[in-house]
C-alpha positions in Angstrom: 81.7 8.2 10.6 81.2 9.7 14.2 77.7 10.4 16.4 76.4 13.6 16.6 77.8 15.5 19.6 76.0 16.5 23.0 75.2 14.7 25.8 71.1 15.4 25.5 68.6 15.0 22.3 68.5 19.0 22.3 72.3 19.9 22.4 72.4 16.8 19.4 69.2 18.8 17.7 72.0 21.8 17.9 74.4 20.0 16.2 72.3 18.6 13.7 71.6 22.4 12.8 75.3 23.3 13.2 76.4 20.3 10.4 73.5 21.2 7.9 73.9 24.9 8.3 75.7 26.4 4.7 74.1 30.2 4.7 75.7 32.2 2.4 77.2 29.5 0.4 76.9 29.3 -3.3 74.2 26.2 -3.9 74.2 25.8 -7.9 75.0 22.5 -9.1 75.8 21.1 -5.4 73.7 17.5 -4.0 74.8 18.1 -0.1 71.9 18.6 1.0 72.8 21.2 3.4 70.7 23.8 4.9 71.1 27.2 2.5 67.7 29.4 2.9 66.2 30.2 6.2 63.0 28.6 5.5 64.4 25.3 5.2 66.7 25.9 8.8 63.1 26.7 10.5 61.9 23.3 8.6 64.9 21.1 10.0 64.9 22.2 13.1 61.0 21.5 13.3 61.4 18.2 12.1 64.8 17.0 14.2 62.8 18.2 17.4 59.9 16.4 16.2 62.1 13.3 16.1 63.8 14.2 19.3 60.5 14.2 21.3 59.7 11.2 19.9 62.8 9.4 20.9 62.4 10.8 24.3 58.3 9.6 24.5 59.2 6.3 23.6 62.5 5.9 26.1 65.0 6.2 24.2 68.5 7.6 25.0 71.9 8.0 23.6 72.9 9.4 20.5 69.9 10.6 17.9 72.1 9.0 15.1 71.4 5.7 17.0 68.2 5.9 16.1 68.2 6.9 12.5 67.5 3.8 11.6 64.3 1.9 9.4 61.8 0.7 12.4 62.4 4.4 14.4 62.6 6.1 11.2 59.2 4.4 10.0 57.4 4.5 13.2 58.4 8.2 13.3 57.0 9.0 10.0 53.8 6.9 10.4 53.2 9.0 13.8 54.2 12.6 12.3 52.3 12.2 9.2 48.9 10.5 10.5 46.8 13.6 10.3 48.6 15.2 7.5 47.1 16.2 3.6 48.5 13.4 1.2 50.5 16.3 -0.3 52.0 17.4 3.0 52.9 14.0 3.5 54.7 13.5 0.8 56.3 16.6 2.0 57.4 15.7 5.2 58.8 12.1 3.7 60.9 14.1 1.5 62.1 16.9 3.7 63.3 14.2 6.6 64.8 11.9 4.1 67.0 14.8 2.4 67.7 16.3 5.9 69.0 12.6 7.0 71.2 12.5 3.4 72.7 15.8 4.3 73.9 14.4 7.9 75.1 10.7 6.2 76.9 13.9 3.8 78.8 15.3 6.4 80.2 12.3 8.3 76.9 11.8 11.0 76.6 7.7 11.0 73.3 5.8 10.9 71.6 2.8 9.8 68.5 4.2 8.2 68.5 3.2 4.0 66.5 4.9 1.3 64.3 1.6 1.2 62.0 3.0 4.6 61.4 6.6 2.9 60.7 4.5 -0.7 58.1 2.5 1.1 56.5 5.2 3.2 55.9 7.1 -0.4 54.3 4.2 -2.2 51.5 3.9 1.3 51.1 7.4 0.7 50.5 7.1 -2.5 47.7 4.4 -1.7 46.1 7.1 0.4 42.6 8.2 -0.2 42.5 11.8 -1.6 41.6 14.9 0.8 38.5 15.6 -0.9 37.4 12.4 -2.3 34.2 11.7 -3.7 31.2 11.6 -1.7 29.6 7.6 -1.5 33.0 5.6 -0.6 30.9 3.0 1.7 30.1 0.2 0.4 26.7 -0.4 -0.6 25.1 -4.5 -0.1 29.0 -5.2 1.6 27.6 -8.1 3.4 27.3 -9.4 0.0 30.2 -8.1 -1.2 32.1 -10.3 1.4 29.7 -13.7 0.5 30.9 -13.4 -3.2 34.8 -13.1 -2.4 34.1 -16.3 0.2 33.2 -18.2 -3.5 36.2 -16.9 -4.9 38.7 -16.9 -2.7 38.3 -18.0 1.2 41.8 -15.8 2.3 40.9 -12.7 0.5 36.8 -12.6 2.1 38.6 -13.6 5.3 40.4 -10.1 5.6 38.0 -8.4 3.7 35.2 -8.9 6.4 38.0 -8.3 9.0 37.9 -5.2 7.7 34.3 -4.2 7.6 33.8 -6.2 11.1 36.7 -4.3 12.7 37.5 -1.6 11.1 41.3 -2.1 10.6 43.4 -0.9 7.7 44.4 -3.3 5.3 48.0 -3.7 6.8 46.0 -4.5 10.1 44.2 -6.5 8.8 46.9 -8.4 7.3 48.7 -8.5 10.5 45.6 -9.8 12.6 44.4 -12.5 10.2 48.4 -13.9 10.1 48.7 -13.8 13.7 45.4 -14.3 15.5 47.0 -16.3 18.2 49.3 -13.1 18.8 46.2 -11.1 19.5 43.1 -13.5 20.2 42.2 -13.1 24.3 38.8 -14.8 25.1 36.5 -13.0 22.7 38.7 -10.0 22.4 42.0 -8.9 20.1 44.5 -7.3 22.4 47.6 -5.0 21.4 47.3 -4.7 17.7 49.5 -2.0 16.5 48.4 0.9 14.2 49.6 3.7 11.9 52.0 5.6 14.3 53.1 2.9 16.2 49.4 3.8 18.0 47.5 0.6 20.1 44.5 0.2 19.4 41.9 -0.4 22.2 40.7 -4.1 22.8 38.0 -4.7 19.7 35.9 -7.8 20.4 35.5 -10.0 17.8 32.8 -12.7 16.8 33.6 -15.9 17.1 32.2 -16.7 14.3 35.0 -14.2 12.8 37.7 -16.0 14.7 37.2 -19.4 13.6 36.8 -18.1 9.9 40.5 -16.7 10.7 42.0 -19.6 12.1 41.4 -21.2 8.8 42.9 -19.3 6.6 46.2 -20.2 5.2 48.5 -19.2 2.7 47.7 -14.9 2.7 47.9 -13.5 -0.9 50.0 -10.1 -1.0 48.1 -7.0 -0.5 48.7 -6.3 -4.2 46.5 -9.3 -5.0 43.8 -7.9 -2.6 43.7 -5.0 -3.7 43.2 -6.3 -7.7 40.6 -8.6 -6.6 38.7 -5.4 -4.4 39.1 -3.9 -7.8 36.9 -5.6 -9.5 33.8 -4.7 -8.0 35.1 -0.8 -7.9 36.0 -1.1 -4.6 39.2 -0.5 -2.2 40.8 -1.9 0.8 40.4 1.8 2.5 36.4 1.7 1.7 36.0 -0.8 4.1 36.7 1.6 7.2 33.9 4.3 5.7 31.9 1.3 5.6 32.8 0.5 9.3 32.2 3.8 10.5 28.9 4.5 8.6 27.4 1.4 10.1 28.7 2.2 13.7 27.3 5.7 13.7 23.9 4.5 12.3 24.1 1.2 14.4 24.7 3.5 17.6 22.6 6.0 16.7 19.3 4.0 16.7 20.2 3.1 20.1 20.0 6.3 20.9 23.5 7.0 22.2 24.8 11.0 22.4 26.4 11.7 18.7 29.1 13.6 19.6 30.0 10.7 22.4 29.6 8.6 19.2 32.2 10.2 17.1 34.9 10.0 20.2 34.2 6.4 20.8 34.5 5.7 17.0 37.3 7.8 16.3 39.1 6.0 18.9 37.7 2.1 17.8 39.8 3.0 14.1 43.1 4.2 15.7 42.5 8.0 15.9 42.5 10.7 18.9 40.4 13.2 17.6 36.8 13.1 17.1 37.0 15.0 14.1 38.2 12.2 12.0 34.8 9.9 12.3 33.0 13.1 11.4 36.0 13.1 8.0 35.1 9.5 7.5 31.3 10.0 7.9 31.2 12.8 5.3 32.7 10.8 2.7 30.5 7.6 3.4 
């Protein structure tokens, strides 16, 4: 097995195009993977710059190959698929994975496995639908989260994480797990999001806090997600929830809406203001 050649990221994103390339070669019954139309070429090289740049933006150097491995690999796709359709998505997963196969094909080495693109399919799967029906906030979730508690304290305890914080359900995972990691005098500092993306300090309640530092014994998401079933309701309806009552909340204090949809956008892990507007519409 060898690295790709080139002493930069772009004369490696050359190479990458120089293995895969296969133009004019018959493609009927072959699993290569290499690059035979000219649409695909224009995809590959898209997607290995993609991956180049974000290499280089998070310090990277060496060989690309290197870095074909699961945590880059993930990170990469969470970041290059954030803002994408669920179809594009699973797109994108696709396209990188077979473009990766076809460089393992002819001889490039990495440590990337099939499990990281297997995994990033089943989350996408999870995904809410672009157009999803209207009414995805919860209605009475206060209550919601005070029959869970008499069920099961863990599963309440990241449920009103959740609607408190407005985290995704891995987040919320990771947060309720690991409160000392994050937990600075009233505040949660450096939790991690989709795309490898910090989120800005959130204060939390204390109230909150000590509920988390008694939890024990987390049940899979799996389990969450069949007990959140059972009142018609998912993990992801907890951040329309969060961003419905934000927008109300800050509205009646009679903050500037469009300043409200930048601050909120940027509270659940998003740059653009467009996406509390995506959230609110759905709410």
């Amino acid at each position: 097995m060898a690295n790709l050649k080139g002493g930069s990221f772009e004369k490696q994103v050359k190479d990458i195009h120089h293995r895969l390339s296969a133009f004019g070669e018959k493609r009927h019954g072959r699993t290569d993977k290499q690059t035979h139309s000219k649409a695909l070429s224009i995809k590959r090289a898209e997607m290995s710059k993609s991956f180049a740049d974000y290499c280089s933006n998070k310090g990277l150097e060496g060989k690309l190959n290197e870095h074909m491995n699961n945590e880059t690999v993930k990170e990469f796709l969470d970041y290059r698929t954030q803002d994408l359709a669920k179809s594009s998505c699973e797109n994108y997963v696709r396209a990188f994975s077979s473009m990766l196969e076809g460089l393992e094909k002819s001889n490039v080495d990495m440590l990337v496995s099939k499990d990281v693109f297997e995994e990033k399919m089943m989350e996408i799967r999870e995904m809410p639908d672009i157009n999803p029906m209207e009414g995805r906030a919860i209605n009475e979730a206060d209550k919601l989260i005070d029959d869970l508690y008499e069920k099961s304290y863990e599963i309440a305890v990241v449920a009103q994480t959740q609607l408190e914080l407005g985290f995704r359900v891995s987040e919320a995972f990771e947060v309720v797990e690991n409160i000392d990691k994050y937990y600075n005098d009233g505040k949660l500092i450096g939790v991690i999001g989709k795309g490898n993306h910090e989120y800005d300090a959130k204060d939390i309640t204390s109230s909150l806090f000590e509920r988390i530092k008694l939890a024990d014994n987390l049940p899979t998401q799996r389990t969450y997600a069949n007990h959140l079933k059972a009142y018609d309701v998912s993990s992801h309806d907890f951040r329309y929830t969060y961003v419905k009552n934000e927008v109300e909340k800050r509205l009646e204090l009679g903050q500037e809406y469009k300043q409200i949809l930048s601050d909120i956008s940027k509270e659940i892990n998003h740059s653009r203001e467009e996406m509390t507007n995506y959230y609110l519409k759905r709410a």
